[in-house]
C-alpha positions as MATLAB code, in Angstrom:
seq = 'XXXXXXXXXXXXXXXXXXXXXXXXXXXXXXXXXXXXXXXXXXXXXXXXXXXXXXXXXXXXXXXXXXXXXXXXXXXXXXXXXXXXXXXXXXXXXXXXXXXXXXXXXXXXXXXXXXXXXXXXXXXXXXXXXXXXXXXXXXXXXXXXXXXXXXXXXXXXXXXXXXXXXXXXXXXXXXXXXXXXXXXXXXXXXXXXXXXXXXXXXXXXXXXXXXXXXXXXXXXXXXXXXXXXXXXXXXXXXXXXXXXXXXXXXXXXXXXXXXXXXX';
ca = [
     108.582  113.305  163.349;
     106.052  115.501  162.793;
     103.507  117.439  160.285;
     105.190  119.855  157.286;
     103.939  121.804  154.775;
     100.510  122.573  156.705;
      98.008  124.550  154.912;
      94.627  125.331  156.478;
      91.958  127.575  154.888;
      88.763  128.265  156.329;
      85.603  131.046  155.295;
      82.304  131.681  156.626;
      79.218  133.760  155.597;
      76.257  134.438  157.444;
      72.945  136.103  157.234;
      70.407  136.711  159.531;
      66.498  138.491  159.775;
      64.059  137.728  161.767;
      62.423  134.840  159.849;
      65.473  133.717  158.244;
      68.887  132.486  158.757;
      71.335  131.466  155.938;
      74.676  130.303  156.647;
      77.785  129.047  154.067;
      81.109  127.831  154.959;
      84.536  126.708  153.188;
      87.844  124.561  154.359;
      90.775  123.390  152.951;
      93.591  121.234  154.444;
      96.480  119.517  153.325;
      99.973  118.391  154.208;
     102.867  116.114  154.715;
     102.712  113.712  158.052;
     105.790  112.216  158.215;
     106.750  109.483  160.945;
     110.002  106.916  161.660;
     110.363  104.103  163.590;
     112.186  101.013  164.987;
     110.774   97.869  165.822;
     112.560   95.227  167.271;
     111.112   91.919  168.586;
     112.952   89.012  170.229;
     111.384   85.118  170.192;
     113.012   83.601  173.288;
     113.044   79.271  172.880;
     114.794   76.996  175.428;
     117.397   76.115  172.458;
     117.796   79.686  170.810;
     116.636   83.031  170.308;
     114.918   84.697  167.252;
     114.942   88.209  166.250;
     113.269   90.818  164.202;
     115.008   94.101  163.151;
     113.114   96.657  161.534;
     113.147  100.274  160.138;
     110.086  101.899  158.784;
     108.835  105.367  157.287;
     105.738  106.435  156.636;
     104.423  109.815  154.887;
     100.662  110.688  155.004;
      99.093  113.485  152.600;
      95.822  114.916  152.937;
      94.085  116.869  150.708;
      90.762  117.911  152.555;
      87.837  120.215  150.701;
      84.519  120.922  152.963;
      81.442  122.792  152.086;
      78.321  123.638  153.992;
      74.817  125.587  153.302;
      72.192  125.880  154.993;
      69.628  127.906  156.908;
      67.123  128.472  159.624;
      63.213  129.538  159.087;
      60.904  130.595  161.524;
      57.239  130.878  160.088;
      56.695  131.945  164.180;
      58.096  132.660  167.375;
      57.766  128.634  168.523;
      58.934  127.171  165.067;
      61.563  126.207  163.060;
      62.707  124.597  159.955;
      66.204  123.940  159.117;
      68.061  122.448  156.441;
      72.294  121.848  156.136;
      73.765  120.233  153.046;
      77.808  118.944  153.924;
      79.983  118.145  151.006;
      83.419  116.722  151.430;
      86.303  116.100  149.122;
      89.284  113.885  150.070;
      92.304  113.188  148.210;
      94.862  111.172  150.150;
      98.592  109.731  149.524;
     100.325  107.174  152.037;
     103.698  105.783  151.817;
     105.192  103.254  153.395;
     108.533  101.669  153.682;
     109.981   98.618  155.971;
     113.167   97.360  156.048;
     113.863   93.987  157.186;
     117.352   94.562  158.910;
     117.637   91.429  160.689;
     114.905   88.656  160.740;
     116.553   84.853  162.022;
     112.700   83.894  161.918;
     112.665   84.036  158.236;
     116.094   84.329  156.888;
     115.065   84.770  153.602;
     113.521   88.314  154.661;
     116.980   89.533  155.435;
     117.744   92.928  153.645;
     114.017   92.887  152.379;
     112.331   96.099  151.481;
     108.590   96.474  151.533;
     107.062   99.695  150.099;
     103.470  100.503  149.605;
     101.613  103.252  148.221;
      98.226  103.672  148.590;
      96.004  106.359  146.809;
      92.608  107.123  149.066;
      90.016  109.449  147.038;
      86.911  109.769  147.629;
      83.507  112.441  148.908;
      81.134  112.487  151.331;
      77.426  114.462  151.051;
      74.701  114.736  153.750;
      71.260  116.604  154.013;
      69.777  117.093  156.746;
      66.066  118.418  157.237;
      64.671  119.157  160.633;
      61.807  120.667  162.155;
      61.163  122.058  166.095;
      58.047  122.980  167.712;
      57.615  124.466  170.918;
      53.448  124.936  171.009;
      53.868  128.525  172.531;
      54.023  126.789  176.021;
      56.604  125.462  177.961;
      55.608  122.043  179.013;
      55.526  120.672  175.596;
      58.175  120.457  172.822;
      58.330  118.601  169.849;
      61.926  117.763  167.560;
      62.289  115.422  164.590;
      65.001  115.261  161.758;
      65.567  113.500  158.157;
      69.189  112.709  157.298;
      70.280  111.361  153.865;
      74.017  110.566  153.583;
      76.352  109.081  150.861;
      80.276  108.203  150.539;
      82.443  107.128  148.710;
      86.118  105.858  149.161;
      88.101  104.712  145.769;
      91.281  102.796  147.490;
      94.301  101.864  145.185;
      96.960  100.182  146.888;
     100.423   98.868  145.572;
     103.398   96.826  147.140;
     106.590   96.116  146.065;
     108.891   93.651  148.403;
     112.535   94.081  146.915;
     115.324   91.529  147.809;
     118.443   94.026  148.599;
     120.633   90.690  147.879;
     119.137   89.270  144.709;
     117.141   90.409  141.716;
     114.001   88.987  142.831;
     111.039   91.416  142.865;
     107.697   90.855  143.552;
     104.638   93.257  143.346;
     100.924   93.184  144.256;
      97.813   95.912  143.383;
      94.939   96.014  145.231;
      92.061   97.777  144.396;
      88.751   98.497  146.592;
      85.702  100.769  145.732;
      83.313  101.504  148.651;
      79.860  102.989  148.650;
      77.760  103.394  151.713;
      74.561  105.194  152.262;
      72.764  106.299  155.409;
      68.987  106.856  156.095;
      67.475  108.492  159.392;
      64.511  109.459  160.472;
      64.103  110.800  164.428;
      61.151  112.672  166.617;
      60.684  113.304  169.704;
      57.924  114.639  171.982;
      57.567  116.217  175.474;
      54.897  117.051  177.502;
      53.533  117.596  181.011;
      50.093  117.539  182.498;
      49.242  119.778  185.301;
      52.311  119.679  187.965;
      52.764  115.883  188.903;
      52.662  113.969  184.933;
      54.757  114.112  182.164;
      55.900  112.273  178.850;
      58.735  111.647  175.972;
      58.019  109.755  173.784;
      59.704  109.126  170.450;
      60.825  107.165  167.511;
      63.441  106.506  164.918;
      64.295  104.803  161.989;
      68.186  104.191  160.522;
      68.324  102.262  157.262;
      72.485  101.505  156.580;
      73.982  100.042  153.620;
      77.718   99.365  153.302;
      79.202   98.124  149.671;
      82.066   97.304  148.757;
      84.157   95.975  145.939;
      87.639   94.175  146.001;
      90.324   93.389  143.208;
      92.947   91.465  145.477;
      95.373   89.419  143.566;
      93.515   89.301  140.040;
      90.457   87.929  142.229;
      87.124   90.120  142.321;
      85.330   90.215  145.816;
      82.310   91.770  146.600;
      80.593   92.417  150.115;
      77.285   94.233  150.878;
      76.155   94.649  154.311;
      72.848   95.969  155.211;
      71.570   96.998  158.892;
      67.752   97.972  159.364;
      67.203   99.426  163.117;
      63.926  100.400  164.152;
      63.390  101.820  167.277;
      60.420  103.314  169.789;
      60.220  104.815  173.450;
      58.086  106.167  175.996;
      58.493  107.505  179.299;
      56.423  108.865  182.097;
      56.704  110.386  185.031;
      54.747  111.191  188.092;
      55.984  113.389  191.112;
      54.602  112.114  194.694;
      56.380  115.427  196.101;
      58.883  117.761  195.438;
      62.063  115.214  196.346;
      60.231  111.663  195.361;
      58.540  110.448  192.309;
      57.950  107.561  189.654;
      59.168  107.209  186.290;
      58.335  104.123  184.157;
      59.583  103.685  180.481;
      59.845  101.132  177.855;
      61.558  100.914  174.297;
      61.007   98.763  171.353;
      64.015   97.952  168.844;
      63.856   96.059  166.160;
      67.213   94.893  163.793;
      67.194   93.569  160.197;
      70.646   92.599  159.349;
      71.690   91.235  155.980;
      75.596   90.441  154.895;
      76.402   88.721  151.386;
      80.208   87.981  150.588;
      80.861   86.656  146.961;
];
């Protein structure tokens, strides 16, 4: 159908002198996303045919909070130091409904309802710290950033099935807690000698660690995944005119993955 209710709010603040440049900014979002639909499916067999009638519904609402700081300094002309800090806030509801209208695959699923609720909250914070040099010339340039980031997602999840034709009722919670970090570490370097040579060179680091645990039918599940990526470049270049020229590059990567499921 459509999106109801919508409320957006968003501020900004910013500062500026010549060595310095300080920035804020706030947003809010939330509202109802509401959709209907019909699904039909149809099993043809060489004796008979098999069919699946359903309705479903499904509301969705957000509840969004972002903030950001940060600023610029320039200790010259050629330089600068930066730093942003991000910190989001979600709070999410989602509701959903089938009905089993018709279903000659599983009789028993006839007038079934299936609802489910699940309650998503959660935040999200980042720093990032970066640096650019420019060495008062314009053949060379050098660029490198740190980046620190943490979430996490708390996940509660409930379904009811309810038999439209009996008392039977049956119900099942399902709980998950995720909590994933995120390490980088990037530069990168330019430079050219004389008219005909130049480099880039670089390197970077990412260090990822996904956890999560899982209460699924009274059972407790747990699942850590780690990914190590280490990476280097370099390229050169040589120009045998103004149209034709070499370039020759190589990159070294190296991945450390670990995944334990208990």
């Amino acid at each position: 159908k459509g999106e109801y209710k919508q409320q957006n709010f968003n501020g900004n603040v910013n500062f500026r002198t010549d060595k310095l440049n300080l920035f804020t900014s706030m947003n809010y979002r939330t509202g109802d996303r509401v959709g209907d639909g019909l699904r039909e499916f149809q099993s043809a067999y060489f004796d008979r045919t098999d069919s699946l009638f359903q309705t479903t519904s499904r509301t969705s609402t957000p509840n969004n909070l972002g903030f950001r700081i940060g600023g610029d300094y320039y200790p010259s002309t050629n330089k600068t130091v930066g730093y942003t800090l991000d910190i989001s806030e979600h709070k999410e509801l989602e509701q959903n409904e089938i009905d089993y209208v018709k279903n000659t695959l599983n009789p028993d699923m006839d007038d079934v309802v299936m609802r489910v609720e699940e309650n998503d909250d959660g935040y999200h914070i980042d720093h990032v710290l970066s640096y650019e040099n420019k060495f008062d010339s314009k053949e060379q340039l050098l660029k490198s950033y740190a980046s620190f980031s943490h979430e996490i997602n708390d996940v509660f999840e409930n379904g009811v099935m309810e038999y439209q034709n009996g008392p039977d009722r049956a119900s099942s919670d399902t709980k998950a807690l995720e909590d994933n970090t995120n390490i980088t570490i990037a530069m990168d370097y330019e430079n050219e000698y004389g008219d005909k040579l130049g480099i880039e060179t670089g390197m970077k680091v990412s260090l990822r660690n996904f956890g999560k645990d899982l209460e699924y039918l009274s059972k407790d599940y747990k699942n850590d995944y780690e990914e190590d990526i280490y990476a280097a470049y370099l390229v050169t270049k040589y120009d045998l005119t103004d149209r034709f020229g070499l370039k020759l590059g190589a990159r070294f990567e190296q991945v450390e993955t670990t995944a334990t499921l208990c």
